[in-house]
C-alpha positions as CSV (number, residue, x, y, z in Angstrom):
1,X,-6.0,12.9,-17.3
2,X,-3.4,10.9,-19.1
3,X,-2.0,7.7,-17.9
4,X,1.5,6.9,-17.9
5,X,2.6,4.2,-19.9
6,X,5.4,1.8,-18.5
7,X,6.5,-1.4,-20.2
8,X,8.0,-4.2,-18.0
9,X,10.0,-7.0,-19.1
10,X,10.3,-10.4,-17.5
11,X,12.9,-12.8,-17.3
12,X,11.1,-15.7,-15.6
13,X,12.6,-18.8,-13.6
14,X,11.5,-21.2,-11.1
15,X,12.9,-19.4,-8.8
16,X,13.0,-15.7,-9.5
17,X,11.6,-13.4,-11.7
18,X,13.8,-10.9,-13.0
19,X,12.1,-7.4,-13.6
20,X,13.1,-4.2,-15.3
21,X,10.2,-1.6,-15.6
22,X,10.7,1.4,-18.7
23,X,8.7,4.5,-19.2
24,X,7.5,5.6,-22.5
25,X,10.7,7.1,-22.8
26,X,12.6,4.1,-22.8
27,X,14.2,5.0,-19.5
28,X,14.9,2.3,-16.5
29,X,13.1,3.5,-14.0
30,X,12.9,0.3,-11.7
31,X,14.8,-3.2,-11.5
32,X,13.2,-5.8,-9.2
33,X,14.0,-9.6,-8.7
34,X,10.8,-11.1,-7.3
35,X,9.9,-14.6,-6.1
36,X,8.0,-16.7,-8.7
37,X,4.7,-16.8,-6.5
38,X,1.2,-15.4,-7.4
39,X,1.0,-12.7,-4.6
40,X,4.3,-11.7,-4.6
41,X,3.9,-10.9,-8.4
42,X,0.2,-9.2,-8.4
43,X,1.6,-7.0,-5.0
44,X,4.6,-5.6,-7.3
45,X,2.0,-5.1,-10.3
46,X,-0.8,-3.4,-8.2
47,X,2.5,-1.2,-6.7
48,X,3.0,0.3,-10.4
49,X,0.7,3.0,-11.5
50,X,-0.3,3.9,-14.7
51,X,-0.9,1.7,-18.1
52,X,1.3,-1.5,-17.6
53,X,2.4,-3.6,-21.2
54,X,3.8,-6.5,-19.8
55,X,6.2,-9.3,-21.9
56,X,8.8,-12.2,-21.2
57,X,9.7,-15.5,-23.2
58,X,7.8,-18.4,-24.1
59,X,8.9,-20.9,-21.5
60,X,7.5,-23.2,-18.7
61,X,6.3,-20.7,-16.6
62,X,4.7,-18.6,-19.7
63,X,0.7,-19.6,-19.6
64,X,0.7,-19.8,-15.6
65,X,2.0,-16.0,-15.9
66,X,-0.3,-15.0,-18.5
67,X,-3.4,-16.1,-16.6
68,X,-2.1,-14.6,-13.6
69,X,-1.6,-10.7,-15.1
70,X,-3.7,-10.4,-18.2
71,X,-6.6,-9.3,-15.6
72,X,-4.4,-6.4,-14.5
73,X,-2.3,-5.2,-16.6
74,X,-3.3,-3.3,-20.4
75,X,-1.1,-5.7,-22.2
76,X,0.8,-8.9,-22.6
77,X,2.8,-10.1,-25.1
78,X,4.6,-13.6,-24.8
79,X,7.1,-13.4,-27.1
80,X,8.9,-16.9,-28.9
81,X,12.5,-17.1,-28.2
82,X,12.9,-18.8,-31.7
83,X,11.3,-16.2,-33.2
84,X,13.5,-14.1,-31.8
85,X,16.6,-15.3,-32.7
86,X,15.4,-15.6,-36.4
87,X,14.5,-12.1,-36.4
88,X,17.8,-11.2,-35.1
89,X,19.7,-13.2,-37.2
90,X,17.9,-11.2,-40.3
91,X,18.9,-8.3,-38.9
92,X,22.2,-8.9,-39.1
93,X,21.8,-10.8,-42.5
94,X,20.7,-7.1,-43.8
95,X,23.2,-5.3,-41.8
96,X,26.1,-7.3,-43.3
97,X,24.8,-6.8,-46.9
98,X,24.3,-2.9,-46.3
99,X,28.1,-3.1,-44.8
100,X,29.0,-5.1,-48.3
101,X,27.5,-2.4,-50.3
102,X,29.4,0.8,-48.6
């Protein structure tokens, strides 16, 4: 029996966490804004079946979260937001060069 494989993205705040869920697809299949508190976060985890990768930003919030899912979920991945923005800017760095070749 094969599990299904959803990603879920985070976009953490004091607050809030905003929460879009993906199947292996890349499909939306669920959008949820939960409050940043430990049980409120596992009950919407434990409410997803299936083989759960897991990611949001370095930030504040970042190791509290990670301890608080890497027990139940397959995967996390705390990604660097600086990282990211060099990695984008590289992209368009090769996009503008392929543009100036055509």
């Amino acid at each position: 029996m094969s599990r299904e494989v959803k990603y879920i993205g985070m976009d953490v705040h004091k607050e809030a966490i905003v929460i879009a869920v993906l199947n292996s697809s890349g499909q939306l299949v669920m959008e949820s804004i939960v409050e940043t508190k430990a049980s409120s976060l596992l009950q919407f985890i434990h409410g997803l079946q299936g083989e759960l990768h897991v990611t949001w930003e370095e930030g504040t919030w970042a190791a509290w979260l990670y301890d608080l899912l890497q027990p139940h979920v397959h995967q996390v991945l705390v990604c660097d937001p600086r990282r990211n923005a060099f990695i984008k800017g590289r992209q368009q760095e090769r996009q503008d060069r392929c543009a100036e070749a055509s």
